[in-house]
Structure formats: structure tokens, C-alpha cells
C-alpha atoms as one frame of an Amber mdcrd trajectory, in Angstrom:
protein
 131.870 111.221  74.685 128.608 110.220  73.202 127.237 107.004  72.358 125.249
 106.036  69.405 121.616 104.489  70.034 119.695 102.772  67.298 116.225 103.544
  67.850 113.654 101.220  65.660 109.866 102.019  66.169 107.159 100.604  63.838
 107.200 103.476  61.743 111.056 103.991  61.053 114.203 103.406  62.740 116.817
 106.138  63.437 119.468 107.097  65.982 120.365 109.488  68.368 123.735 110.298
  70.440 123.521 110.752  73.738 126.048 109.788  76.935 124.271 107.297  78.563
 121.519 104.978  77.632 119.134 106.814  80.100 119.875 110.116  78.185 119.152
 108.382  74.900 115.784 107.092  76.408 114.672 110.816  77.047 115.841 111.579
  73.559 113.200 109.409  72.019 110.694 110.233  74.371 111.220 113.332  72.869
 111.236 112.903  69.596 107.856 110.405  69.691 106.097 112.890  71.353 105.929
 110.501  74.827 104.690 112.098  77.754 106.481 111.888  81.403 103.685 113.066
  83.532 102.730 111.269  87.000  99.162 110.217  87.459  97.342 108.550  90.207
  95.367 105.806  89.639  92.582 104.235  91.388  92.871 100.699  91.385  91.274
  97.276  93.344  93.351  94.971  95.521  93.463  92.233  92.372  97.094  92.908
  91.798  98.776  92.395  95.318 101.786  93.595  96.488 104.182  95.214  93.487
 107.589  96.221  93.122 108.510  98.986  90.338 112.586  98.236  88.747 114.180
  99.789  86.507 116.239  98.014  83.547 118.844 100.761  83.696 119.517 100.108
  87.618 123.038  99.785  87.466 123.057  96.338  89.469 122.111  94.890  86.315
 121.861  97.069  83.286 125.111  95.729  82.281 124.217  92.498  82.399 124.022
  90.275  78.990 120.803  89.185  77.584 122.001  88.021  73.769 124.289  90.448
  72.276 122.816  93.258  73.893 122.063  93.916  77.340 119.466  94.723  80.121
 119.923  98.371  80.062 119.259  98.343  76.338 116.856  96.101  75.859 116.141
  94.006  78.944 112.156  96.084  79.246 110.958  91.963  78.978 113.223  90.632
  81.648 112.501  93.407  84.244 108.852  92.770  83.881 109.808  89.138  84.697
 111.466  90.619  87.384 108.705  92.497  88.768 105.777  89.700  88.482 107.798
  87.150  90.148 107.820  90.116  93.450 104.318  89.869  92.514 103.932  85.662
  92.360 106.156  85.616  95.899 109.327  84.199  94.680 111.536  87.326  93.904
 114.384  87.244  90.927 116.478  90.046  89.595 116.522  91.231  86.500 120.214
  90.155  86.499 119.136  86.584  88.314 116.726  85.550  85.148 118.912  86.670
  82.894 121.610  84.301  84.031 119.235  80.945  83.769 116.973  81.915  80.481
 117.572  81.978  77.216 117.619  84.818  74.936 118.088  85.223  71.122 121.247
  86.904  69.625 119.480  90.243  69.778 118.215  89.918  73.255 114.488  88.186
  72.673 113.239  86.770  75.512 112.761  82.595  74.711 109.402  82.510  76.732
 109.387  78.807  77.842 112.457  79.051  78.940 111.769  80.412  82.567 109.236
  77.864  83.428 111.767  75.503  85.460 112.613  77.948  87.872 110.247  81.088
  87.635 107.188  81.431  90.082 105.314  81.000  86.820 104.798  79.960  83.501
 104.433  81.256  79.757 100.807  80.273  78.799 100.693  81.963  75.239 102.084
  84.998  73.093  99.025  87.408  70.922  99.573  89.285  68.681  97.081  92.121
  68.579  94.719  94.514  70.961  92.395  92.526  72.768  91.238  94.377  75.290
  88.454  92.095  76.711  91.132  89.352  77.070  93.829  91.767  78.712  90.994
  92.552  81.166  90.346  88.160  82.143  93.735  87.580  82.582  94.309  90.825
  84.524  90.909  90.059  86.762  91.720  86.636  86.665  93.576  84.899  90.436
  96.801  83.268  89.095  97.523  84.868  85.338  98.979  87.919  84.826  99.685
  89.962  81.493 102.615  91.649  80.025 101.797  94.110  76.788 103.703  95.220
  73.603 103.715  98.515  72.761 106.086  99.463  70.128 108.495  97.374  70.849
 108.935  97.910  74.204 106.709  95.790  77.110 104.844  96.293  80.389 103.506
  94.845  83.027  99.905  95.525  83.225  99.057  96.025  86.923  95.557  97.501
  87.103  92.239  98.807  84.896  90.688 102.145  85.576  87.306 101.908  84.961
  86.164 105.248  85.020  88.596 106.287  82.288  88.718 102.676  80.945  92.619
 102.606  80.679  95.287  99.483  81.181  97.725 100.781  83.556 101.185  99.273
  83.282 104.718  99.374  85.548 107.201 101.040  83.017 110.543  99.295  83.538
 112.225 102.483  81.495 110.864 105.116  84.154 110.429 102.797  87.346 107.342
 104.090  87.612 103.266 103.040  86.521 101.444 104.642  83.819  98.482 105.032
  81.708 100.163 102.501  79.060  98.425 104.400  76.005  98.468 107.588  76.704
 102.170 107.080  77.299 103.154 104.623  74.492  99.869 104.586  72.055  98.167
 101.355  70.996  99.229  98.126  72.447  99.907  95.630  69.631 100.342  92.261
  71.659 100.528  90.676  75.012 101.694  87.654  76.533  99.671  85.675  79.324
 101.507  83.793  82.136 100.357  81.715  85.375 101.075  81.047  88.298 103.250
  77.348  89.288 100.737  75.393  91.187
């Protein structure tokens, strides 16, 4: 039996059927024209050591974030996920779920995780700025997390030569050129590390 997704991008909203919320994922991907293909990247050491999750891993996809859940709509809280790997003070997806707060339809409440997170929400933008992406990505304790049609990623490197962000993709488990992949970014949140 298939499912129902409602899929809202910021041109139009529409849904597809499909069994499982992974299937619907590929669906859209699909329809917007996404790519799936692998790269390599060349990257420094600035990032550290990095784990890649998935939101749909079924140790916590059912888990509730609002009235919705991680598997749905958790891309946010697996990024959490993954920079606290990153910060040295791992926490599931399903862990920050648990002891955050969330609106009704799953928005991450971003002060919320500083008492217990390896790190804390320093500010939310709300456009393309690539120069800043860049300081907080090259900078020692502040990472970045980017918006891209309504979905987010972790931005874990720069390539120079091609000048492109590239971004852990909680949907695929996997990094990516973050435009060529999703199009323009249109925010970006800044965090930093406890001290």
C-alpha cells in the first residue's frame, strides 16, 4: 500500500505516493531534476573527524520531532547529530530529539540544545552569503549548517578549485556538491563550540 507524501518546495507544493518515505525521497529527486551522482572532493584537515547519518536510519526515523517525525523531516536534527560527532560529544538523532524542542510541524527551536549539546546556536541568516559561510567554515570552533529549499546540510568543506560548499546530505548519508545537488542556498545557521 502506498503512502501519500506532501512535498512543498519554494516554487509549489505537490504530492507523490510512494511505499516508504525513502521511495518518496527518490520521487522528488526525480521530479526536481536532483542529481545522485558521487564525487570526490578535495578538501583540508579544517573539518576533523565526520560521521555521515541518515534521517531515515530506522533507529530513529520513527522517532517524534513535533507532529511529524525524523524520517520526514528530521534533515535539521541529523545535522545536529552529525556536528556534535564532529564537536566530540556524540548524540543521536533520536537522543536530541528527546531533550529539544520542536514546533508542531517539526521546526527545530535553535536555543534549545544549548544546555546539553557540545555547542551552541550563535545566529540564524537568511540569505547566500558566501564569504560568511566560508569564516565560519575556516573558522576553529563554529561550524555552519545551510538551507536549501527547505531541506539543510551540514557544510563540511570548500573546494577551491571549483569554488563549491560541500555539505553531508542527511537524505543520502552521503557528502555532496550542495548546489549542484540542491541549487542556491537561501540561509544558514552558525553554531560554536561550548568552551
Amino acid at each position: 500500500m502506498s503512502d501519500k507524501y506532501k512535498v512543498e518546495t519554494l516554487d509549489e507544493t505537490y504530492f507523490v505516493k510512494a511505499d516508504s518515505s525513502n521511495k518518496a525521497r527518490k520521487e522528488v529527486f526525480k521530479k526536481e531534476g536532483i542529481t545522485m551522482v558521487k564525487e570526490e572532493f578535495e578538501t583540508d584537515d579544517s573539518t576533523g573527524d565526520w560521521i555521515y547519518l541518515e534521517q531515515d536510519d530506522p533507529d530513529w526515523k520513527d522517532v517524534k520531532i513535533g507532529n511529524t517525525t525524523i524520517g520526514k523531516d528530521g534533515c535539521l536534527v541529523t545535522n545536529l547529530s552529525m556536528m556534535s560527532y564532529w564537536y566530540g560529544d556524540f548524540f543521536t538523532p533520536a537522543d536530541i530529539a528527546k531533550k529539544v524542542s520542536f514546533t508542531n510541524n517539526g521546526w527545530y527551536i535553535w536555543k534549545s540544545g544549548d544546555c546539553f549539546l557540545p555547542f551552541n546556536f550563535v545566529y540564524r541568516y537568511y540569505n547566500r552569503d558566501v564569504k560568511k559561510i566560508k569564516d565560519i567554515l575556516y573558522s576553529k570552533d563554529n561550524a555552519v549548517i545551510v538551507r536549501v529549499r527547505n531541506h539543510w546540510l551540514a557544510v563540511i568543506g570548500f573546494d577551491e578549485k571549483n569554488e563549491k560548499f560541500i555539505g553531508a546530505d542527511p537524505l543520502t548519508g552521503d557528502s555532496c556538491y550542495i548546489e549542484d545537488r540542491y541549487r542556491l542556498i537561501d540561509g544558514f545557521a552558525e553554531i560554536s563550540r561550548n568552551k
